[in-house]
C-alpha positions as CSV (number, residue, x, y, z in Angstrom):
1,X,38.2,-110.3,100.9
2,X,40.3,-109.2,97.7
3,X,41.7,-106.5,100.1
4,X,42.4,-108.6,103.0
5,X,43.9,-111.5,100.8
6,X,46.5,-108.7,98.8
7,X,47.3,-106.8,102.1
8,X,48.9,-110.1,103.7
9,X,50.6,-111.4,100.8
10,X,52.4,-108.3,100.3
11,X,53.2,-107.9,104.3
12,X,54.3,-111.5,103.9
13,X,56.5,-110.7,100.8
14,X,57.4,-107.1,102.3
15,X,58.8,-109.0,105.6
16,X,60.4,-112.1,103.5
17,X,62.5,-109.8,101.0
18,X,63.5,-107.4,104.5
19,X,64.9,-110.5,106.1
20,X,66.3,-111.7,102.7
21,X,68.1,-108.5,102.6
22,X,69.8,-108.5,105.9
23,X,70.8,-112.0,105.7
24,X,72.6,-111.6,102.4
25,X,74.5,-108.3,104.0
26,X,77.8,-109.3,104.9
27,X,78.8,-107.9,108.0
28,X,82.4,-105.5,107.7
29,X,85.1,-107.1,108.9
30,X,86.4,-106.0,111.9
31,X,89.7,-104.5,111.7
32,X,93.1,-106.1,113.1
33,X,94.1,-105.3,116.6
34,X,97.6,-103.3,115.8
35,X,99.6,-101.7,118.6
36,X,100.5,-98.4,118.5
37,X,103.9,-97.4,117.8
38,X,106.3,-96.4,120.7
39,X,107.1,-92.9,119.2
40,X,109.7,-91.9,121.4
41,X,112.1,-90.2,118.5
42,X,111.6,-86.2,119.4
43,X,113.9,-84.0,117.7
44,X,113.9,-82.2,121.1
45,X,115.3,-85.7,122.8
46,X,119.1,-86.6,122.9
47,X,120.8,-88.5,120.3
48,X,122.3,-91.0,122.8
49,X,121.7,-94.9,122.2
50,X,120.0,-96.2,125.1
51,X,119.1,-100.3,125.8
52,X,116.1,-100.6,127.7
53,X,116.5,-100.7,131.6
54,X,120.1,-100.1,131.5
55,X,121.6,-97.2,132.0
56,X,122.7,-95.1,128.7
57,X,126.6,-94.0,127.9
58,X,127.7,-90.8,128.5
59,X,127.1,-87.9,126.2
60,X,130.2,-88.6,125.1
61,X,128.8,-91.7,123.5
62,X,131.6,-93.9,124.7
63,X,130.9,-97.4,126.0
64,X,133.8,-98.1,127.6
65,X,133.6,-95.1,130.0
66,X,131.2,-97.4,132.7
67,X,131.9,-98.8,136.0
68,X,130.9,-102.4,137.0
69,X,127.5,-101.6,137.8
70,X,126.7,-100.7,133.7
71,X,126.0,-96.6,135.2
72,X,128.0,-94.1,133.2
73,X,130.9,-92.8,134.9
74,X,131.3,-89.0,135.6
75,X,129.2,-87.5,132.9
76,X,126.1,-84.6,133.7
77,X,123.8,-86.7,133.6
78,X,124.9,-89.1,136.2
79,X,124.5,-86.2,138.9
80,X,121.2,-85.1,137.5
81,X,119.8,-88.4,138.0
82,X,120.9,-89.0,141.1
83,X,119.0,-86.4,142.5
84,X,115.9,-88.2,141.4
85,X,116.9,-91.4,141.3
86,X,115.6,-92.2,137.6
87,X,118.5,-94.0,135.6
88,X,119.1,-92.8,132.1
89,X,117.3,-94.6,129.3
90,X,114.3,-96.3,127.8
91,X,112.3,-98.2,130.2
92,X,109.5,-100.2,130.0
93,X,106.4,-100.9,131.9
94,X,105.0,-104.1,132.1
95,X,101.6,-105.2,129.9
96,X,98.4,-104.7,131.7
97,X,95.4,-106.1,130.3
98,X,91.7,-104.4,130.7
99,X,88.3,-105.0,129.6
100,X,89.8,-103.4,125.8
101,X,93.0,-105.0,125.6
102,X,96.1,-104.1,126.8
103,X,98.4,-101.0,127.3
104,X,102.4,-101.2,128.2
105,X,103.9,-97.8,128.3
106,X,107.6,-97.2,127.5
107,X,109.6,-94.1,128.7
108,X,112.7,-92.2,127.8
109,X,114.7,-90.8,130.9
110,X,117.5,-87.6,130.3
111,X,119.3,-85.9,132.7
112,X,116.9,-87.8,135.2
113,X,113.8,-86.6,134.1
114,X,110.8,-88.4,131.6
115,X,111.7,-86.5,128.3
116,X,109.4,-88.4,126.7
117,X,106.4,-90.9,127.2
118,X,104.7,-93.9,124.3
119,X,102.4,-96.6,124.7
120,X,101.2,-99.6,123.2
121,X,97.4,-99.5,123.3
122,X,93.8,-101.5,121.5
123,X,93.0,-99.6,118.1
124,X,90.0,-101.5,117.7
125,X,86.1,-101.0,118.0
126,X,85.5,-98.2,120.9
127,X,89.1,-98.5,121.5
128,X,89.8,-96.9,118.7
129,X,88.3,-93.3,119.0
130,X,88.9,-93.4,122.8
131,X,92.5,-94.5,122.9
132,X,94.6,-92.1,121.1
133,X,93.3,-88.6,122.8
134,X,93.4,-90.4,126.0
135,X,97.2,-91.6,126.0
136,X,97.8,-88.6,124.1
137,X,96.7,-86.6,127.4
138,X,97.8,-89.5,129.9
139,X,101.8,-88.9,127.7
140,X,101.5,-84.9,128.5
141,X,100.5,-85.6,132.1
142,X,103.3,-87.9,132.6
143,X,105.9,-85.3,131.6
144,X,104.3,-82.3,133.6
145,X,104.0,-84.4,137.2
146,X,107.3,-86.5,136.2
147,X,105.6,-89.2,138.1
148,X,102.6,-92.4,138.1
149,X,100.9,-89.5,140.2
150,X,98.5,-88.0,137.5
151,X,94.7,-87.8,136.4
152,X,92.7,-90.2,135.2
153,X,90.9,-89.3,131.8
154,X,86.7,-89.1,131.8
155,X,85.4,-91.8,129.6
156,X,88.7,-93.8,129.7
157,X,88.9,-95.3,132.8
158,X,90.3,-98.7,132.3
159,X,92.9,-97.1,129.6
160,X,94.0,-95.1,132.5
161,X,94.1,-97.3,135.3
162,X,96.0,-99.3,133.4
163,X,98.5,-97.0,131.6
164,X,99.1,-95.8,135.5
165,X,99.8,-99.2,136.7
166,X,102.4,-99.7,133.4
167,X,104.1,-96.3,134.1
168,X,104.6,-96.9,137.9
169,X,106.5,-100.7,136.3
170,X,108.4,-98.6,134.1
171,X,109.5,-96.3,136.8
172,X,110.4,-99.0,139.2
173,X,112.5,-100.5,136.6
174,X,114.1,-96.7,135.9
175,X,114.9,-96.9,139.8
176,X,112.7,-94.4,140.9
């Protein structure tokens, strides 16, 4: 009976101070949704001042060379973008939400090609370790197939259906 009588009390006391425990363990905090920086500053990129969805001066860098429709008048880069239609500049894509959050991708056009490819994306909870290799491969895809037309990334589906859907908005607005 002695046995009995010491085995439940200290079960009882075992199971009391277990559940005293977890309820006095604060749970962490969980970290502040920040977007990603646009990194679009490559030392490899031009030097030219570009506003978003317009088109950018001529190499030259001067603002008064521009015909009524805001292009640049009669500089390289004018002909190399009319070949594919891209208009010099940053441009970017509209916000699309997901499941996670939300991505908006932002794109630098030269010479009428993507030189270069950021996005705003969730850093937090799964997000976080998913996230940055995906747009990291999602970016170098972009610049290879110069185009929305590229591969989703395993495991990050809803990052890359919706990085796809903001790059096709920033292309539309580049006038591809």
């Amino acid at each position: 009976m002695r046995r009995s009588t010491a085995a439940a009390v200290g079960t009882l006391t075992g199971a009391a101070l277990i559940i005293g425990v977890r309820l006095s363990v604060a749970t962490p905090a969980a970290p502040v949704a920040s977007s990603a920086s646009v990194d679009l500053a490559d030392p490899n990129l031009d030097a030219e001042p570009a506003a978003t969805g317009t088109a950018a001066a001529g190499k030259s860098g001067k603002k008064g060379e521009s015909d009524s429709s805001g292009e640049a008048a009669g500089s390289s880069d004018e002909e190399a973008a009319a070949g594919t239609g891209l208009k010099n500049g940053d441009h970017q894509g509209t916000a699309v939400k997901n499941p996670y959050g939300t991505i908006q991708v932002t794109i630098r056009v030269s010479g009428g090609k993507i030189t270069a490819a950021g996005a705003t994306y969730p850093t937090t909870a799964d997000s976080a370790t998913i996230n940055p290799p995906a747009i990291a491969t999602l970016k170098q895809e972009t610049l290879q197939a110069q185009s929305a037309d590229i591969d989703a990334v395993s495991g990050a589906t809803f990052t890359s259906e919706s990085y796809v859907k903001s790059l096709q908005a920033a292309l539309d607005k580049a006038g591809a």
